[in-house]
VMD Tcl script that draws the C-alpha trace (Angstrom):
set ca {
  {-113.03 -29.65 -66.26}
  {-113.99 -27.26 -63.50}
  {-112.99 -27.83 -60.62}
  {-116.14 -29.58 -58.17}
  {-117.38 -30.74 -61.60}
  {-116.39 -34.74 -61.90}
  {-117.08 -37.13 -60.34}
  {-115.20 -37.09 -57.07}
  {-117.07 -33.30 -56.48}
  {-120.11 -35.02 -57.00}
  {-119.50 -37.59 -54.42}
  {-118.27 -34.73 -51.74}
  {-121.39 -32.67 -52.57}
  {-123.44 -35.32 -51.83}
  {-121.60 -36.56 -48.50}
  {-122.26 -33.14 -47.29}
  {-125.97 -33.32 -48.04}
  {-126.41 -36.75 -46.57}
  {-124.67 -38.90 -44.29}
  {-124.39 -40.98 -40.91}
  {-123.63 -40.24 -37.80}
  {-122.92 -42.06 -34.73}
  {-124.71 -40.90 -31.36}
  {-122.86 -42.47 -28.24}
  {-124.32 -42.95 -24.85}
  {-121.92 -44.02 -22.17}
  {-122.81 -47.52 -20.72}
  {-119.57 -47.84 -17.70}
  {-116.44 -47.16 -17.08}
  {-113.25 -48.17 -15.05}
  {-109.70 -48.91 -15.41}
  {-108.16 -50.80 -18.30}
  {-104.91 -51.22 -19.88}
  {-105.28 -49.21 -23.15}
  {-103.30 -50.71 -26.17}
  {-103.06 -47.36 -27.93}
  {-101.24 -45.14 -24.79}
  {-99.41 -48.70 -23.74}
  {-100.85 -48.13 -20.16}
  {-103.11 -48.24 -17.75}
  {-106.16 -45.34 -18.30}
  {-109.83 -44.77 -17.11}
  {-112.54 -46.05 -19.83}
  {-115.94 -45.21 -21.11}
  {-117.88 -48.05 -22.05}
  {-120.04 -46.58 -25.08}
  {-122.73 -48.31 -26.81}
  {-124.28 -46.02 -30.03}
  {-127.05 -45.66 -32.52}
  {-126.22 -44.82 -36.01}
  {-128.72 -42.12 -38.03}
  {-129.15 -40.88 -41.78}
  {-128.30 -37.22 -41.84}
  {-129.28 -34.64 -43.85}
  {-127.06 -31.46 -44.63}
  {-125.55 -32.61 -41.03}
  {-128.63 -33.25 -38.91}
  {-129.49 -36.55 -37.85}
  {-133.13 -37.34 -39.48}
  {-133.89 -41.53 -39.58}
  {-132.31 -43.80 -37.36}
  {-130.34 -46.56 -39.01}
  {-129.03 -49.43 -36.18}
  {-127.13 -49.88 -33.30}
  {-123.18 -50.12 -33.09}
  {-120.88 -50.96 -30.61}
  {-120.57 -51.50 -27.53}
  {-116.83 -49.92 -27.80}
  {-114.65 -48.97 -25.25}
  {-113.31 -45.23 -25.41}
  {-109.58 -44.40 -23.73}
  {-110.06 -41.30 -21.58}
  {-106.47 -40.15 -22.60}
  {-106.40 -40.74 -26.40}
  {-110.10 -41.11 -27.16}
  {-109.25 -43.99 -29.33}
  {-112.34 -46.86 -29.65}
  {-111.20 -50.51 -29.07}
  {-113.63 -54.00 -29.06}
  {-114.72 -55.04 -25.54}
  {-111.85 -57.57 -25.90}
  {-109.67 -55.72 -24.69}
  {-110.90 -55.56 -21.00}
  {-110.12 -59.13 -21.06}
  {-106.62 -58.04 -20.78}
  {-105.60 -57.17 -16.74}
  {-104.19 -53.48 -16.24}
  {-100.77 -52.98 -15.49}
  {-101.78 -53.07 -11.92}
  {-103.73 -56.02 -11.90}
  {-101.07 -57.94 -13.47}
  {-98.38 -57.43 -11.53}
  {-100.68 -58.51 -8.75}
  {-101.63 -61.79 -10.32}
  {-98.01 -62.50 -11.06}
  {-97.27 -61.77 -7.13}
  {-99.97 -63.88 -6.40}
  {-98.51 -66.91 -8.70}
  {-94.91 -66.87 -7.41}
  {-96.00 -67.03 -3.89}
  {-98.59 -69.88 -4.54}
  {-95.90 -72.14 -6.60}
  {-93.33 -71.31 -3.40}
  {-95.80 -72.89 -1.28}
  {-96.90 -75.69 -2.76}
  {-93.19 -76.90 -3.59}
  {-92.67 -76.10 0.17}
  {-95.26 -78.41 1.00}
  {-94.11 -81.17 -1.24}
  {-91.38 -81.36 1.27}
  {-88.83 -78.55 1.85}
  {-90.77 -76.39 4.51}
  {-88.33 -77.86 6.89}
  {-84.91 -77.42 4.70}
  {-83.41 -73.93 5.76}
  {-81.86 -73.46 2.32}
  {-85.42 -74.19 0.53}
  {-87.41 -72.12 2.99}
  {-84.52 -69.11 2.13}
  {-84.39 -70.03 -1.65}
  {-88.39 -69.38 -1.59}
  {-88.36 -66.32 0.14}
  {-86.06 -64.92 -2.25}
  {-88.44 -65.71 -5.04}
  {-91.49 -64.78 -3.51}
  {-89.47 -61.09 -2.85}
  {-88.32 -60.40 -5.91}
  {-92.64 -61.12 -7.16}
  {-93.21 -58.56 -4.66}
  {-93.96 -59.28 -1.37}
  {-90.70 -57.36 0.04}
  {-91.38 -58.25 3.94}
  {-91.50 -62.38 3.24}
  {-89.76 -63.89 6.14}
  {-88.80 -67.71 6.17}
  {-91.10 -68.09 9.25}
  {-94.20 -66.33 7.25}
  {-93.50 -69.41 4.65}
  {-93.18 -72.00 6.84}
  {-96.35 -71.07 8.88}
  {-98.16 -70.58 5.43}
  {-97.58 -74.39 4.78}
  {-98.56 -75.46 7.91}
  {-101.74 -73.49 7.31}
  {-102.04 -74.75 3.88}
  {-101.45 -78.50 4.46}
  {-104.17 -78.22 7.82}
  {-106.40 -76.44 4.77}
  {-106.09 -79.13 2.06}
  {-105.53 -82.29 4.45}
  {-102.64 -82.97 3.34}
  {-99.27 -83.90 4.53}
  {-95.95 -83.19 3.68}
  {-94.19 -84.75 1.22}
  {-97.57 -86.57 -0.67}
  {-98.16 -86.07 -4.14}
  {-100.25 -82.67 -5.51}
  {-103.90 -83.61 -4.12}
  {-107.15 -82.09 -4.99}
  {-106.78 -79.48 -2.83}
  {-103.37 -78.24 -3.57}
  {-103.87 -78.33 -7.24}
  {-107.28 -75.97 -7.63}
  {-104.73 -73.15 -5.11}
  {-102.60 -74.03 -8.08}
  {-104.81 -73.66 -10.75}
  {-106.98 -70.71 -9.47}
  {-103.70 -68.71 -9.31}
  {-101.70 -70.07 -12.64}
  {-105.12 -70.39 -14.87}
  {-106.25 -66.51 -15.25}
  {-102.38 -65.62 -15.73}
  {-101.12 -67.99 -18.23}
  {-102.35 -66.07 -21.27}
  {-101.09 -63.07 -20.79}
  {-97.61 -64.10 -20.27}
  {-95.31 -64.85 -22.80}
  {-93.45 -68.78 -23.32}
  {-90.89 -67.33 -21.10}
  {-92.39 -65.85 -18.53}
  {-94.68 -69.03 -17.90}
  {-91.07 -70.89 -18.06}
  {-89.61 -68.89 -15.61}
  {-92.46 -69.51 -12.97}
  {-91.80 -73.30 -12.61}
  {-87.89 -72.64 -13.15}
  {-88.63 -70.36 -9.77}
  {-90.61 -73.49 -8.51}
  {-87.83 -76.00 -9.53}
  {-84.80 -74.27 -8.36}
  {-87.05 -74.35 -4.89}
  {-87.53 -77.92 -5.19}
  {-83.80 -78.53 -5.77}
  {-82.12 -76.41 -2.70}
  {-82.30 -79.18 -0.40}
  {-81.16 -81.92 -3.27}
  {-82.40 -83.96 -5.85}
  {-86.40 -83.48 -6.80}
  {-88.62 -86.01 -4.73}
  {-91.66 -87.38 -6.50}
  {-93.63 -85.01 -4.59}
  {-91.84 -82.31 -5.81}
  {-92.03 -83.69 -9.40}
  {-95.47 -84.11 -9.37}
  {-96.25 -80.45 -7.89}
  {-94.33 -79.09 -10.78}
  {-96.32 -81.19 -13.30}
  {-99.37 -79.37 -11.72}
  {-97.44 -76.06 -12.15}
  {-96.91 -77.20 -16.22}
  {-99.87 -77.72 -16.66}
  {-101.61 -75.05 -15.19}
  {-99.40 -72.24 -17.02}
  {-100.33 -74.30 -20.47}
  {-97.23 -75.71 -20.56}
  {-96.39 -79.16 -22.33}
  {-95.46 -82.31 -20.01}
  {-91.97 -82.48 -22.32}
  {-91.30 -79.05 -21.88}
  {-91.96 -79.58 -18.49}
  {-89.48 -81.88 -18.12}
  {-87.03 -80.54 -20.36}
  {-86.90 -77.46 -17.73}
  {-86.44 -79.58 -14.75}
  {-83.87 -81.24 -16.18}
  {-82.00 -77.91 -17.13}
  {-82.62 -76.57 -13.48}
  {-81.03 -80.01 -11.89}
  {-78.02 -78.92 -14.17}
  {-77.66 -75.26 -13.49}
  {-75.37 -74.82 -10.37}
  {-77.62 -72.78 -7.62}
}
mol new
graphics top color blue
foreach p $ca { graphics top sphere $p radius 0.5 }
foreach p [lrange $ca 0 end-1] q [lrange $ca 1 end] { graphics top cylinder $p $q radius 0.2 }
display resetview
């Protein structure tokens, strides 16, 4: 059989007599954290309208596709899902932004006026990001905070304290990994526990701090436990 002649050159002859194409028409753009480069890279938001062609010009129109979002860098397409995901950027912000909220609340549960709690904090609130915490910054945050919420030191996790809590734990919680939710409230815990055993304050902030990063009241416990063992 000649070559062209069967039925796989039929089907090739008749792709290149009619077809579809897709016409694209930008819809946005910004920043995301593109899953193909494994960074963070501008975006086109593209929305697009498929047409019959014939012998490669567009002649009937057949739907719309999309929307899709377009990587600047490797032109790949990917779902709108994946602007749910923060950029690089934005993440590392959040996580800042977690650290120093769980600092403070456990600092209001009761150690704002414990040296070695006020210095454990400020460690962990460092190493998030914030590289000029001072011990007096934290302890004049809490005072803010507890004037904000109404509440006083040492009290269990009111209203107040837990939606700071939850507006900065919520929004992060699924993109981290078990562990890195863990380690939050292990940063929380080994705050709790510079100044001695956990108070019921304490406990109950951290509860808040569970449950907020999705994780289980056992598992909660189980890591509070294993922080009141580990030497500081």
């Amino acid at each position: 059989m000649l070559p062209g002649r069967g039925r796989n050159g039929h089907a090739a002859r008749c792709s290149r007599i009619l077809g579809t194409r897709i016409a694209w028409t930008a819809a946005g753009d910004g920043e995301f954290f593109c899953p193909g480069c494994g960074g963070d890279r501008n975006y086109q938001r593209l929305t697009g309208q498929r047409r019959f062609t014939l012998l490669g010009l567009p002649v009937l129109p057949r739907g719309d596709t999309g929307p899709v979002v377009e990587c600047a860098a490797c032109r790949r397409h990917f779902g709108t899902d994946v602007l749910d995901h923060p950029t690089t950027t934005r993440f590392s912000a959040m996580l800042r932004d977690a650290v120093h909220t769980v600092a403070l609340a456990v600092l209001a549960a009761g150690g704002a006026g414990s040296r070695t709690a006020l210095e454990t904090a400020v460690l962990a609130v460092r190493a998030a990001g914030f590289d000029d915490c001072t011990e007096e910054q934290l302890a004049a945050l809490v005072e803010a905070l507890e004037a904000d919420t109404g509440r006083i030191t040492g009290e269990p996790c009111g209203a107040g304290l837990a939606i700071e809590l939850h507006e900065a734990l919520d929004p992060l919680a699924p993109h981290l990994a078990t562990v890195g939710r863990e380690s939050i409230l292990l940063q929380g815990a080994r705050i709790a526990l510079a100044d001695g055993p956990y108070t019921p304050a304490e406990r109950d902030v951290l509860a808040t701090v569970g449950a907020a990063l999705t994780i289980c009241s056992d598992d909660v416990t189980r890591l509070m436990a294993a922080a009141a063992r580990t030497p500081s």
